[in-house]
Every structure is written in C-alpha cells, then in structure tokens.
N, CA, C and O atoms as CSV, one atom per row, in Angstrom:
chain,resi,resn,atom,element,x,y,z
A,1,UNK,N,N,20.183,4.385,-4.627
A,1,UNK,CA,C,18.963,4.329,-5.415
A,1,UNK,C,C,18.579,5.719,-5.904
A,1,UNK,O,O,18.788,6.779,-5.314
A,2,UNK,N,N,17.934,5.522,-7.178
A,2,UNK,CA,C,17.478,7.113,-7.756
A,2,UNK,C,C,16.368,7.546,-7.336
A,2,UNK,O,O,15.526,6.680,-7.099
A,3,UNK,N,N,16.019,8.866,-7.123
A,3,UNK,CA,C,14.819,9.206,-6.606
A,3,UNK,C,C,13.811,9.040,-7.655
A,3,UNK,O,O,14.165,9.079,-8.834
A,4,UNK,N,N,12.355,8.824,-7.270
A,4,UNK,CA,C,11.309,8.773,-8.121
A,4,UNK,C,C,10.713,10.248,-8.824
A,4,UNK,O,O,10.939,11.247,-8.141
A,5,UNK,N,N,10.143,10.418,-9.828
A,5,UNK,CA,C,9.883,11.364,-9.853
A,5,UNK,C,C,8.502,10.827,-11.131
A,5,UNK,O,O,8.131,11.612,-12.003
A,6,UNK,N,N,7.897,9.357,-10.988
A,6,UNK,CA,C,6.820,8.868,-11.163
A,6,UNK,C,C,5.369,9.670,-10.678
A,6,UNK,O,O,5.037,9.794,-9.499
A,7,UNK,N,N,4.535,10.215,-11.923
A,7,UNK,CA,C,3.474,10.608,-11.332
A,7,UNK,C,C,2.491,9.888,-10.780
A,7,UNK,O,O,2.934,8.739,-10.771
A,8,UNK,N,N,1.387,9.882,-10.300
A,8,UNK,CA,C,0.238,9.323,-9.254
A,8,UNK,C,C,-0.461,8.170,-10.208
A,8,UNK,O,O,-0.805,7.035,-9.878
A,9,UNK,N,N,-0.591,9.008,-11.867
A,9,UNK,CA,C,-1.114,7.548,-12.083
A,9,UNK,C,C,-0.444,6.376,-12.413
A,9,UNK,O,O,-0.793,5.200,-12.513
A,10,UNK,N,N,0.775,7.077,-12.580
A,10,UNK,CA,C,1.792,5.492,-12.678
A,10,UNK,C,C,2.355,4.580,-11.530
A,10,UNK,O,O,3.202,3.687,-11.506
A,11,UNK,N,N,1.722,5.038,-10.795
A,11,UNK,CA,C,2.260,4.555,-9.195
A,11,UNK,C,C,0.675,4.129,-8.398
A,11,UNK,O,O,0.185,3.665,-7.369
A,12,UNK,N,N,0.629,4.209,-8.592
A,12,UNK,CA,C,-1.419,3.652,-8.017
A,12,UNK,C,C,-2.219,3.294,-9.992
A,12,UNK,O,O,-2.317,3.943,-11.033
A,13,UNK,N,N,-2.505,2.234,-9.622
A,13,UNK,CA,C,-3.210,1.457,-11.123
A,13,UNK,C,C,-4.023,-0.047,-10.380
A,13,UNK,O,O,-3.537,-0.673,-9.438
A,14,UNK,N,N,-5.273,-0.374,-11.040
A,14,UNK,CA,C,-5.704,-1.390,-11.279
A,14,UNK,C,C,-5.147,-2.382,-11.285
A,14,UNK,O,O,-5.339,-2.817,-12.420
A,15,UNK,N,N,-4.498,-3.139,-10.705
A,15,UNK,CA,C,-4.319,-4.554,-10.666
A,15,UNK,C,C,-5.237,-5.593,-11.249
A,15,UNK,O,O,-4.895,-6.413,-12.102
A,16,UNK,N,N,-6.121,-5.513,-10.853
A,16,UNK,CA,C,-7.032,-6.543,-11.530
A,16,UNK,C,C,-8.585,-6.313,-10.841
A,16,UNK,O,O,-8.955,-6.628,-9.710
A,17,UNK,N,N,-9.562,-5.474,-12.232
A,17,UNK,CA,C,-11.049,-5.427,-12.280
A,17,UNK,C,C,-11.486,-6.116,-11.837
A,17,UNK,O,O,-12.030,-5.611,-10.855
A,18,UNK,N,N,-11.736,-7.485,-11.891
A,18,UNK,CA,C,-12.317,-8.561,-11.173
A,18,UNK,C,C,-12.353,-8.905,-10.014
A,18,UNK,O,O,-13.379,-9.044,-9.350
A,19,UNK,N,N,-10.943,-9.125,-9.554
A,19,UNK,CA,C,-10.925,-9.444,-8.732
A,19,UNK,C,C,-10.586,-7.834,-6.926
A,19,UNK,O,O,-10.086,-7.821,-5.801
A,20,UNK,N,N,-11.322,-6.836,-7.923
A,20,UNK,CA,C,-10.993,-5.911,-7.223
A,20,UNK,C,C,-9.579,-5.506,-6.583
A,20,UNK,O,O,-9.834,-5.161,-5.429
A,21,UNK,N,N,-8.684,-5.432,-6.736
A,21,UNK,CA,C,-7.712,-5.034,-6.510
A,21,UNK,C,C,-6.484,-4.049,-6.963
A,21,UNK,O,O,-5.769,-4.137,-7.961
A,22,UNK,N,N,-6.470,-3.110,-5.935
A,22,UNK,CA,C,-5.640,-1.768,-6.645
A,22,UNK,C,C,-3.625,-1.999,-6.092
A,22,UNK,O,O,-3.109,-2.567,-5.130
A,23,UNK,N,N,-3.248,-1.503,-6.858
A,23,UNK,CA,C,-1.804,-1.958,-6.682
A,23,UNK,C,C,-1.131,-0.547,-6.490
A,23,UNK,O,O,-1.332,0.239,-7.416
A,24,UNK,N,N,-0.570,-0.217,-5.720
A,24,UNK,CA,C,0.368,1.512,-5.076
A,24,UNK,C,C,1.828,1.031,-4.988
A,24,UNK,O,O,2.083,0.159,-4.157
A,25,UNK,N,N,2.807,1.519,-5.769
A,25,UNK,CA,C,3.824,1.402,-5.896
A,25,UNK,C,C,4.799,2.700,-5.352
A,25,UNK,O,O,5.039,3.735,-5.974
A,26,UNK,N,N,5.308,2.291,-3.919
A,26,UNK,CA,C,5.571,3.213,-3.012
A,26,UNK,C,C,6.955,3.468,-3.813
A,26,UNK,O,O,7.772,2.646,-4.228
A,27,UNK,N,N,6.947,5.142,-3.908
A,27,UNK,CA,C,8.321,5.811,-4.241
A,27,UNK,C,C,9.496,5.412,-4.068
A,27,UNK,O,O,9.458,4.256,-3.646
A,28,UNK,N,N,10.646,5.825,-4.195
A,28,UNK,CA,C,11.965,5.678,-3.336
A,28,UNK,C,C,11.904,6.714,-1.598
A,28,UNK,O,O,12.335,6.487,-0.467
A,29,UNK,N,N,11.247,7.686,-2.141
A,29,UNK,CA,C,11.634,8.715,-1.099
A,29,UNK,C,C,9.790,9.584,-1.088
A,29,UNK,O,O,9.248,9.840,-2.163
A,30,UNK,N,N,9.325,9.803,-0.181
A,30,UNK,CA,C,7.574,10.317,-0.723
A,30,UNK,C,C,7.782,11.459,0.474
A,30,UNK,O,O,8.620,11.261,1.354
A,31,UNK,N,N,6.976,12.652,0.454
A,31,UNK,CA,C,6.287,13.407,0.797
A,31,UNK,C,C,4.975,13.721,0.955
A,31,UNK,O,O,4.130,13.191,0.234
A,32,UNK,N,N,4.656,14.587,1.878
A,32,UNK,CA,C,2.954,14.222,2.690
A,32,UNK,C,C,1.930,15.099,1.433
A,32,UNK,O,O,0.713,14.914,1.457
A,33,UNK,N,N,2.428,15.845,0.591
A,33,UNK,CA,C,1.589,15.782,-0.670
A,33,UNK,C,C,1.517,15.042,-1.407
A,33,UNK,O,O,0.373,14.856,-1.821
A,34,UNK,N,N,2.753,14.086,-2.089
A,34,UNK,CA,C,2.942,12.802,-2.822
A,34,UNK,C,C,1.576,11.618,-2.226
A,34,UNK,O,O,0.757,10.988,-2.895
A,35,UNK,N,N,1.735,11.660,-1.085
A,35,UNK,CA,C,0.420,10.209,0.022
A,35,UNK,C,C,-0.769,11.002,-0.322
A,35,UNK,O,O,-1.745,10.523,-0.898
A,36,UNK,N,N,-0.633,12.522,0.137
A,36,UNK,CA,C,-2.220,13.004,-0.578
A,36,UNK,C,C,-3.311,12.239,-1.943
A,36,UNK,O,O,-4.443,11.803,-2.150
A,37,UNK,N,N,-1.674,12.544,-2.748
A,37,UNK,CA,C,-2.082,12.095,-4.272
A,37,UNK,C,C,-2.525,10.786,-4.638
A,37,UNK,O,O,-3.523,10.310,-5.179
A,38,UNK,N,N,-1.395,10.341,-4.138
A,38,UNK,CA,C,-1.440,8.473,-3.996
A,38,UNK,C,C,-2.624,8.127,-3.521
A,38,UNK,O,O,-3.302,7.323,-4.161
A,39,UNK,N,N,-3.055,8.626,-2.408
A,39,UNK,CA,C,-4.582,7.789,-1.560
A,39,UNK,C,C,-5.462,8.301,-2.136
A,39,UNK,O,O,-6.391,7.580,-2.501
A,40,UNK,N,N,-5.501,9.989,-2.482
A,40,UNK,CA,C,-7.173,10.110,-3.284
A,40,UNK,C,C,-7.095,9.298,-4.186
A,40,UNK,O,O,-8.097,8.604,-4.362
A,41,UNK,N,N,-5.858,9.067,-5.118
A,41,UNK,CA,C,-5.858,8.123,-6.385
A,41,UNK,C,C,-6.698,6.703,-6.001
A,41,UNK,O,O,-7.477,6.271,-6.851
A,42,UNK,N,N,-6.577,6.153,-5.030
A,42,UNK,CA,C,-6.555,4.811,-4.283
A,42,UNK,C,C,-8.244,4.756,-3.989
A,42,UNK,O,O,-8.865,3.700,-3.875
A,43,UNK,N,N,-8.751,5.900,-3.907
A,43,UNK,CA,C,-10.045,6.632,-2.914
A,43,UNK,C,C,-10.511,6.525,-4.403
A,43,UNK,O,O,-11.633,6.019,-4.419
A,44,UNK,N,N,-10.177,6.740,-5.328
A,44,UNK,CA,C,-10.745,7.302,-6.958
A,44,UNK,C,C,-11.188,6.474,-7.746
A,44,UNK,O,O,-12.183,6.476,-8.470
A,45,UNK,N,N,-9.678,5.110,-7.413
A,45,UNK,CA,C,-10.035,3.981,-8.363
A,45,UNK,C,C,-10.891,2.541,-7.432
A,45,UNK,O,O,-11.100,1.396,-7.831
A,46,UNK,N,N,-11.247,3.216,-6.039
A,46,UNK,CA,C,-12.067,2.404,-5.572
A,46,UNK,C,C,-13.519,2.601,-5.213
A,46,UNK,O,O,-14.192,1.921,-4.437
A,47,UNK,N,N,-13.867,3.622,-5.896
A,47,UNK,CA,C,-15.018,3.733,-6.003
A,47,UNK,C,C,-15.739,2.692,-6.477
A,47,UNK,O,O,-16.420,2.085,-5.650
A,48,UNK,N,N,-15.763,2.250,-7.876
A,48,UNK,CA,C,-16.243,1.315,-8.277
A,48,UNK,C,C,-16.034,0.242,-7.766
A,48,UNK,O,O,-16.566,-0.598,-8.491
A,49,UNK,N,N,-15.376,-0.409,-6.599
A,49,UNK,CA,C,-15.420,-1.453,-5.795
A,49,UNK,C,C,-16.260,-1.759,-5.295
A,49,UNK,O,O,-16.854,-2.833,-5.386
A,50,UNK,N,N,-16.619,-0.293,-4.251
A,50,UNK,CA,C,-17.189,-0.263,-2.857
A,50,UNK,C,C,-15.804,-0.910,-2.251
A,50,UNK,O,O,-14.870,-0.116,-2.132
A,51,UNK,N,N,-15.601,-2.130,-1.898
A,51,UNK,CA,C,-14.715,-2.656,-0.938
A,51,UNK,C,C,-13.795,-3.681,-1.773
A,51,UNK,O,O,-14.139,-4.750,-2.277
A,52,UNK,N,N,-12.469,-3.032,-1.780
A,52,UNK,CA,C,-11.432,-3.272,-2.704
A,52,UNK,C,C,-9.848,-3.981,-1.631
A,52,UNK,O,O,-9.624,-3.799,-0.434
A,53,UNK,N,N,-9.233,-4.577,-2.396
A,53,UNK,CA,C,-7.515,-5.137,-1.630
A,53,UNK,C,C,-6.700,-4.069,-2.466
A,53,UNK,O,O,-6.920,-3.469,-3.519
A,54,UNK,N,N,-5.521,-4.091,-1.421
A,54,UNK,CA,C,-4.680,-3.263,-2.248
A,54,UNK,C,C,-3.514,-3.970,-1.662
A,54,UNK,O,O,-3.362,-4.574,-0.600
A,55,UNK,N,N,-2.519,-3.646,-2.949
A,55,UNK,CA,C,-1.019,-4.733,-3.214
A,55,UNK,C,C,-0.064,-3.311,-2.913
A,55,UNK,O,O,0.431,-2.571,-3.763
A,56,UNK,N,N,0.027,-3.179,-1.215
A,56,UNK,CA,C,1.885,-2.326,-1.647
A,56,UNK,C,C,2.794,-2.538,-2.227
A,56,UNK,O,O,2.815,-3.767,-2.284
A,57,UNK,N,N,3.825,-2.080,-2.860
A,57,UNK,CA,C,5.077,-2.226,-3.761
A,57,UNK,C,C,6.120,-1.280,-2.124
A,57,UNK,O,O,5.880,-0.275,-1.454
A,58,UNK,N,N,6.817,-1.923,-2.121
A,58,UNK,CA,C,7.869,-1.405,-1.053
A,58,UNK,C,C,8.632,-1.193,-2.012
A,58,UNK,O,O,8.676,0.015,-2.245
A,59,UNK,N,N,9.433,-1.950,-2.873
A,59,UNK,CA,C,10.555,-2.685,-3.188
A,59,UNK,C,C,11.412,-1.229,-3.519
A,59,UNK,O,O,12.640,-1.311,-3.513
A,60,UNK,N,N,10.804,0.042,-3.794
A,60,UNK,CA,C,11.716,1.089,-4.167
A,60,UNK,C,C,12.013,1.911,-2.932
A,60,UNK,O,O,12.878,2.759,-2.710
A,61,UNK,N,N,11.085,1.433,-2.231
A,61,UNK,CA,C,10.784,2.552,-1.074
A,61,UNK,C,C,12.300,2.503,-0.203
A,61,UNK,O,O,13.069,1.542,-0.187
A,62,UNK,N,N,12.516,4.024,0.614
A,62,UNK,CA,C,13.281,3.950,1.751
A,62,UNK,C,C,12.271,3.859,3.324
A,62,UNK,O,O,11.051,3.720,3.414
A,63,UNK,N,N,12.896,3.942,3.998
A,63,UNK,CA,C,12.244,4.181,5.604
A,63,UNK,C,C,11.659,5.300,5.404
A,63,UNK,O,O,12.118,6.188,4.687
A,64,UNK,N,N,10.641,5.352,5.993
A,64,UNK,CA,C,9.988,6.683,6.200
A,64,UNK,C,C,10.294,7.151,7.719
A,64,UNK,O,O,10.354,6.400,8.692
A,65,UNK,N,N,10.527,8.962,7.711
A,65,UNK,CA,C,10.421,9.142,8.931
A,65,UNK,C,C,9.418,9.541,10.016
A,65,UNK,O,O,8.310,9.624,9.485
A,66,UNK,N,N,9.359,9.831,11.373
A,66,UNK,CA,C,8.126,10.204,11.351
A,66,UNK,C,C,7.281,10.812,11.002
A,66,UNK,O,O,6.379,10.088,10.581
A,67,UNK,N,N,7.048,11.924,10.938
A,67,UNK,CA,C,6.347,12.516,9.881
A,67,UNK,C,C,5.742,12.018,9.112
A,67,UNK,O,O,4.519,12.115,9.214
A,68,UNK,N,N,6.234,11.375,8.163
A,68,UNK,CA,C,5.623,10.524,7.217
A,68,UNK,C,C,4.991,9.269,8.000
A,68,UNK,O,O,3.861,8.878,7.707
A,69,UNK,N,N,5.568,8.802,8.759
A,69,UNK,CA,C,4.854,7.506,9.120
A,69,UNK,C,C,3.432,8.154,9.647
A,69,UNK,O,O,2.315,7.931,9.181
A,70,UNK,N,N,3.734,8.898,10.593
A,70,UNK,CA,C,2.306,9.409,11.088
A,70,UNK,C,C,1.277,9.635,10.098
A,70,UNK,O,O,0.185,9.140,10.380
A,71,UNK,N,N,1.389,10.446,8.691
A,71,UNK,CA,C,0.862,10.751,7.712
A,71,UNK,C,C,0.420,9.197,7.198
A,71,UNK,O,O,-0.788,8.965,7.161
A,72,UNK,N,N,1.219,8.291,6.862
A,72,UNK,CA,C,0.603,6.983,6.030
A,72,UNK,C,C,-0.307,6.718,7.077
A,72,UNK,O,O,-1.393,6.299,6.676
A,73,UNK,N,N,-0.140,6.887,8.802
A,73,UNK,CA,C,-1.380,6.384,9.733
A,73,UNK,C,C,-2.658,6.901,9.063
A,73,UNK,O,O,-3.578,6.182,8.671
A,74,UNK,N,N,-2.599,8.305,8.977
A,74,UNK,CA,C,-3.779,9.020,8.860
A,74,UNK,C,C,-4.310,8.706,7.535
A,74,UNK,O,O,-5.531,8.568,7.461
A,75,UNK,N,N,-3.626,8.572,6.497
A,75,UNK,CA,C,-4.118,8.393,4.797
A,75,UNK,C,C,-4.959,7.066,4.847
A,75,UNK,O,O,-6.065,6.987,4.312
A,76,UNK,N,N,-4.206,5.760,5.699
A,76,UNK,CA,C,-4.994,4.564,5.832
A,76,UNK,C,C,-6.135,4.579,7.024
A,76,UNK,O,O,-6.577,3.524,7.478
A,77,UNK,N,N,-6.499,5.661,7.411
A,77,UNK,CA,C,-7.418,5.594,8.367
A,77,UNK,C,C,-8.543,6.525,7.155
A,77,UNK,O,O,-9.730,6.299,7.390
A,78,UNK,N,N,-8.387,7.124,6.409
A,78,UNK,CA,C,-9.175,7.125,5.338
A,78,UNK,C,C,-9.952,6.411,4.979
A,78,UNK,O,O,-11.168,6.590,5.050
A,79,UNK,N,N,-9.133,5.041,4.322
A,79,UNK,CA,C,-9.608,4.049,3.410
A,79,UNK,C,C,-10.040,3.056,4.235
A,79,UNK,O,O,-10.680,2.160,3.685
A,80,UNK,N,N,-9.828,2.961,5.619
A,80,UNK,CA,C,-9.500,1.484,6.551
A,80,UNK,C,C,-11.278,0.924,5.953
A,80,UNK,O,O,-11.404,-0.041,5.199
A,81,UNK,N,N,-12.241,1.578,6.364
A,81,UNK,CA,C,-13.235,1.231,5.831
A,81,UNK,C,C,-14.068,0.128,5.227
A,81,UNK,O,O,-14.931,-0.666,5.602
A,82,UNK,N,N,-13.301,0.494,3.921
A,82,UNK,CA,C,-12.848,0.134,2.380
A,82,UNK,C,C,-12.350,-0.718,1.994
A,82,UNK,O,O,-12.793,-1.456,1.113
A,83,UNK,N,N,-11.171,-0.839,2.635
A,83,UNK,CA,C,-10.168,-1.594,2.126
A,83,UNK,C,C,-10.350,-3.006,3.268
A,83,UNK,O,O,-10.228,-2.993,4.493
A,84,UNK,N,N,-10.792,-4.556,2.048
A,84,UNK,CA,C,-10.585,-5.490,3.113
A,84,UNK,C,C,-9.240,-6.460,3.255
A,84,UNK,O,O,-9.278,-7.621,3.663
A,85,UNK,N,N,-8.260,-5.878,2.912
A,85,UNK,CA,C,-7.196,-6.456,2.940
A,85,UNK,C,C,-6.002,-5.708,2.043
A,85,UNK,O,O,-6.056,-5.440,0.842
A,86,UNK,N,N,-4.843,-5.434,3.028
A,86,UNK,CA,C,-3.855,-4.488,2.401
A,86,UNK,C,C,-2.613,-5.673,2.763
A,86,UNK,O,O,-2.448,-6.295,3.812
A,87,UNK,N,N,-1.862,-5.724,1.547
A,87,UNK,CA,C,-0.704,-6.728,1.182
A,87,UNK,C,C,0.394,-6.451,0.131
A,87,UNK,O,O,0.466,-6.318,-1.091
A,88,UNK,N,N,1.376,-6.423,1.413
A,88,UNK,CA,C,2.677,-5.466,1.609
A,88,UNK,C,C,3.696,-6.237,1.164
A,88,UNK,O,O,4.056,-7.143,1.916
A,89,UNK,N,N,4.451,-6.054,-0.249
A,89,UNK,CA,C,5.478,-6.911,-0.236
A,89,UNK,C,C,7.243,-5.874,-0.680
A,89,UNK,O,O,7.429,-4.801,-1.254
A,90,UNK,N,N,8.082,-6.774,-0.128
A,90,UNK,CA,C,9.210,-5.746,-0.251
A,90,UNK,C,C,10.694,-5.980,-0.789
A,90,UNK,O,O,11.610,-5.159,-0.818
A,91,UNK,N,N,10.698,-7.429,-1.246
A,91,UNK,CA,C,11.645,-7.902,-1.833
A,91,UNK,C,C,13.146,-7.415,-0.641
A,91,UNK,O,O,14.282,-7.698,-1.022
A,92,UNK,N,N,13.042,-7.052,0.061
A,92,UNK,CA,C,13.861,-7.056,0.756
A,92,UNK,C,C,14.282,-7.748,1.954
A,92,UNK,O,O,14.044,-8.945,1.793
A,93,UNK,N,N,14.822,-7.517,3.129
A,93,UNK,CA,C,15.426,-7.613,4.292
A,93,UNK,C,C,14.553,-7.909,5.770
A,93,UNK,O,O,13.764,-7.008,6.055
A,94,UNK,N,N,14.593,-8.673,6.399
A,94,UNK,CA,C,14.027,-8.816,7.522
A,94,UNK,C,C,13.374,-7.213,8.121
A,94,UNK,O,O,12.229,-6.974,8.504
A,95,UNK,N,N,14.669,-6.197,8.023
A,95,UNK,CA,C,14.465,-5.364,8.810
A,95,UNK,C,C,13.244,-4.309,8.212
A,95,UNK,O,O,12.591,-3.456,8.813
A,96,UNK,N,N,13.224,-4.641,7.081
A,96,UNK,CA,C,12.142,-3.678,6.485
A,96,UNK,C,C,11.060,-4.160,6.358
A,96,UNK,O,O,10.159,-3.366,6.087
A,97,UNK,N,N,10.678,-5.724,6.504
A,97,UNK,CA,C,9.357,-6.668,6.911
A,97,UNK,C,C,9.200,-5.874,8.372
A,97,UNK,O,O,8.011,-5.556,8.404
A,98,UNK,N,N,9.776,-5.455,9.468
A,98,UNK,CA,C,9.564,-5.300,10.308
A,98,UNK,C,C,9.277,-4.213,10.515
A,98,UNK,O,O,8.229,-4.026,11.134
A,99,UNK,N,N,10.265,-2.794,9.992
A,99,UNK,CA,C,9.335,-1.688,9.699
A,99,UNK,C,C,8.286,-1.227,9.721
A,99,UNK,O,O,7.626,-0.488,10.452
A,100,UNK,N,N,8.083,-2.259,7.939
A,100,UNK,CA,C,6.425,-2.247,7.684
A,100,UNK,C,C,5.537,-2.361,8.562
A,100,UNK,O,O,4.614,-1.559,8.694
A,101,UNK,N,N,5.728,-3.447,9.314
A,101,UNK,CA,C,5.008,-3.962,10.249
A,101,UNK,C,C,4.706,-2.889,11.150
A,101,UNK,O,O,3.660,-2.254,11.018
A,102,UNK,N,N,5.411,-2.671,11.921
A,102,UNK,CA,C,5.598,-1.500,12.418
A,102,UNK,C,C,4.392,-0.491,12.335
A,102,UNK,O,O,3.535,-0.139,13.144
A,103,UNK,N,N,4.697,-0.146,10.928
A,103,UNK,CA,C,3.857,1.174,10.316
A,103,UNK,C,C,2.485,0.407,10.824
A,103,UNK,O,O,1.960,0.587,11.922
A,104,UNK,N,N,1.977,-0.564,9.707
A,104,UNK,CA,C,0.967,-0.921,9.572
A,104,UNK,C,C,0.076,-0.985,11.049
A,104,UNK,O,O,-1.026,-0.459,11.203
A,105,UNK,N,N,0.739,-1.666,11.967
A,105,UNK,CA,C,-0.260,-2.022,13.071
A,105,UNK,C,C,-0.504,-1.009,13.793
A,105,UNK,O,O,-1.355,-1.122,14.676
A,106,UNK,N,N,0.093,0.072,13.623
A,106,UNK,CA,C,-0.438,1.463,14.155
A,106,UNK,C,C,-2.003,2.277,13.271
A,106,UNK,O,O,-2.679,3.216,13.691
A,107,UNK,N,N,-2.165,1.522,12.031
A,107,UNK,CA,C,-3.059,1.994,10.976
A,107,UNK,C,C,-4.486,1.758,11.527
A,107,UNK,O,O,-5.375,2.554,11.222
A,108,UNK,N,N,-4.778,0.548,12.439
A,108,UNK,CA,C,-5.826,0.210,12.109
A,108,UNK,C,C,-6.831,-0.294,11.490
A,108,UNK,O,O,-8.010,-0.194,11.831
A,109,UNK,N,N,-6.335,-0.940,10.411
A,109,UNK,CA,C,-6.658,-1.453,9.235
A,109,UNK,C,C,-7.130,-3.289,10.323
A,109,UNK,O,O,-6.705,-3.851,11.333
A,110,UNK,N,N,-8.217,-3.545,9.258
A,110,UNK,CA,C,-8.881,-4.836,9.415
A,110,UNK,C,C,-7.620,-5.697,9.679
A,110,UNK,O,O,-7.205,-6.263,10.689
A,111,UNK,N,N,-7.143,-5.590,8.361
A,111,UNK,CA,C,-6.228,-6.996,8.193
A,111,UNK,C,C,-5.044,-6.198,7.083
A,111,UNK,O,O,-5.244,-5.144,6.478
A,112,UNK,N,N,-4.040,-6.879,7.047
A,112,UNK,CA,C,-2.834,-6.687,6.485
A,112,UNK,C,C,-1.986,-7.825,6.825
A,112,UNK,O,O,-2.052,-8.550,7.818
A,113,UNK,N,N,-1.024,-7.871,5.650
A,113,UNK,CA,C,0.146,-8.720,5.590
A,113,UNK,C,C,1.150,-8.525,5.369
A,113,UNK,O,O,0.957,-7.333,5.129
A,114,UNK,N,N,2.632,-8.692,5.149
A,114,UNK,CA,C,3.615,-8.357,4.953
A,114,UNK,C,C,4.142,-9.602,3.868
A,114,UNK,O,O,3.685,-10.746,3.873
A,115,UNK,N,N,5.080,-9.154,3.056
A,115,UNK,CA,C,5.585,-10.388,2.079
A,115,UNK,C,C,6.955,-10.128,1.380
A,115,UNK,O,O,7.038,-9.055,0.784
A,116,UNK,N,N,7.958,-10.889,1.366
A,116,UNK,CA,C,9.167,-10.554,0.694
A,116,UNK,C,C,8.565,-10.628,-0.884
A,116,UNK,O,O,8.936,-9.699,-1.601
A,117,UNK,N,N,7.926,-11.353,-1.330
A,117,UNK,CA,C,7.613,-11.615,-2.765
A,117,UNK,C,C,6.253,-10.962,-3.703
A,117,UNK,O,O,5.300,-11.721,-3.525
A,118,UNK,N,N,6.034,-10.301,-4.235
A,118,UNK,CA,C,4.357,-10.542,-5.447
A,118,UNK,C,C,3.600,-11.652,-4.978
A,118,UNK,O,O,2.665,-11.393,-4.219
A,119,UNK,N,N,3.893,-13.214,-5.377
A,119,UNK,CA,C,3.577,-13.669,-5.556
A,119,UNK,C,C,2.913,-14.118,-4.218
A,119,UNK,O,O,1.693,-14.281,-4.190
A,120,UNK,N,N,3.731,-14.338,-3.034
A,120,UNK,CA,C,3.294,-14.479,-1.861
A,120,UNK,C,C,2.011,-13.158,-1.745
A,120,UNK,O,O,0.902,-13.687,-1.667
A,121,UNK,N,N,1.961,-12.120,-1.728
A,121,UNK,CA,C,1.043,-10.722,-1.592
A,121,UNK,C,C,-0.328,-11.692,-2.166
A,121,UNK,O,O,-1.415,-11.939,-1.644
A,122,UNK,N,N,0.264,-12.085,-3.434
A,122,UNK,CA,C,-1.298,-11.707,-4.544
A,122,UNK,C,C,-1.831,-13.198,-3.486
A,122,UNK,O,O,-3.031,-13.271,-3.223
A,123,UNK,N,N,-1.062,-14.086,-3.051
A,123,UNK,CA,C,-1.943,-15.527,-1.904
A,123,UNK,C,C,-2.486,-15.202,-1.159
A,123,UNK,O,O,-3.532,-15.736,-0.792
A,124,UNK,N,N,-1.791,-13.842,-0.477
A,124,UNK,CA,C,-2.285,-13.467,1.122
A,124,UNK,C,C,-4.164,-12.864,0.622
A,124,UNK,O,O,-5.113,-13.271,1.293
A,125,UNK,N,N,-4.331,-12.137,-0.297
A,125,UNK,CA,C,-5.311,-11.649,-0.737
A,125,UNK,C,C,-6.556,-12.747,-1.348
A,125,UNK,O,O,-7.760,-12.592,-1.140
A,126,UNK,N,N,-6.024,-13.720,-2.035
A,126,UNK,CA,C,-6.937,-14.808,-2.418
A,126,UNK,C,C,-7.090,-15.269,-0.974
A,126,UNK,O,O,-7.898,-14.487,-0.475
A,127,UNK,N,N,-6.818,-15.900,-0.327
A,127,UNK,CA,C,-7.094,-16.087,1.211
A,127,UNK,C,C,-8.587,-15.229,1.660
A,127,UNK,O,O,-9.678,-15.707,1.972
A,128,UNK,N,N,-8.103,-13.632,1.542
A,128,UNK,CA,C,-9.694,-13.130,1.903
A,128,UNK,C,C,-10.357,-12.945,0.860
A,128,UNK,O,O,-10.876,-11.830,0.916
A,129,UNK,N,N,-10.635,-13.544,-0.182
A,129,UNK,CA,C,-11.191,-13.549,-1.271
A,129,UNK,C,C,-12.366,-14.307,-1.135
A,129,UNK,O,O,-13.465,-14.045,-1.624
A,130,UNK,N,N,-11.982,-15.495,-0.270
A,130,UNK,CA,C,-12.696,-16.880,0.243
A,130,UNK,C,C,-12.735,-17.267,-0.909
A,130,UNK,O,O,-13.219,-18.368,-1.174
C-alpha cells in the first residue's frame, strides 16, 4: 500500500450536518503530529454539534504501534466527552476488527463499534440516534 500524504482537511470532513456526524479517514501509516491535526480538526468541526458521532475509515490504515496506540488513547480521551458514539469500520480481516477493538476499549469512550462495512457503521450510529 502507498503511503498517505492526504492533508487534515481531506481526511476529517462532515459526514452529514444533520444528522451530526463527522467522518476521519485514518491514513495508511500516521504519526503523533498527524492525530494532533486530525483530532483538533474533529474538536473544530464539532463545535457546532456540542455532541457529535464519528465514522472511522480504517480501510487504509496499517497497525499502529505503541506509541501511537497510546497517543489515539489520549486524543480520544479529549473528545470522549463529546463524542456519543464512535463507529469503526475496516473492510478488512477478523484480525484488524480485533485490533481495533483492542485500541478502542482502552479509550474510554461511552460507546463504540467495530464494522467490516460503511454501511453497517452508518446502522450502528442510527441505533444511538434513537
């Protein structure tokens, strides 16, 4: 896979005004200034929420190592707040549903999901939509 070299606003965007939801489209390969960028972005375009969902994009991403994992702990302990539902999808492999997982339940976050598909993500979120 090629490395990203996508800036912040093309990788964190609006998903959908209405229904509050911001969409972060994780790199191939990220660094702990890259998550800086990404989450104030995330912190920026959820202002006008108050309390917003957000749609991960795995699908480019590699494993993160520690370092980084520790860092995504701390960036989502930022937003945990904020954010009432984070939904993780990855078009991939068991082993990287599990990863994720992984990451996530160390975050602290309310609620989160994991999803091979979009389409499954954008359900998990109507769910807390009520």
């Amino acid at each position: 896979m090629k490395k990203t070299t996508e800036t912040t606003e093309e990788i964190v965007w609006i998903y959908n005004r209405e229904k509050k939801i911001i969409y972060y489209e994780e790199p191939y390969s990220t660094t702990k200034e890259q998550l800086d960028h990404n989450f104030q972005r995330i912190s920026k375009l959820s202002r006008e929420f108050g309390k917003f969902f957000l749609i991960v994009d795995l699908t480019k991403a590699s494993r993160p190592n520690a370092e980084i994992r520790q860092h995504i702990h701390q960036k989502f302990a930022i937003i945990k707040s904020t954010v009432i539902h984070v939904s993780i999808f990855t078009e991939k492999n068991l082993l990287l549903n599990m990863a994720a997982t992984f990451v996530m339940k160390k975050t602290g976050l309310p609620s989160f999901s994991i999803h091979k598909k979009l389409a499954e993500a954008e359900k998990a979120i109507e769910k807390h939509q009520g």
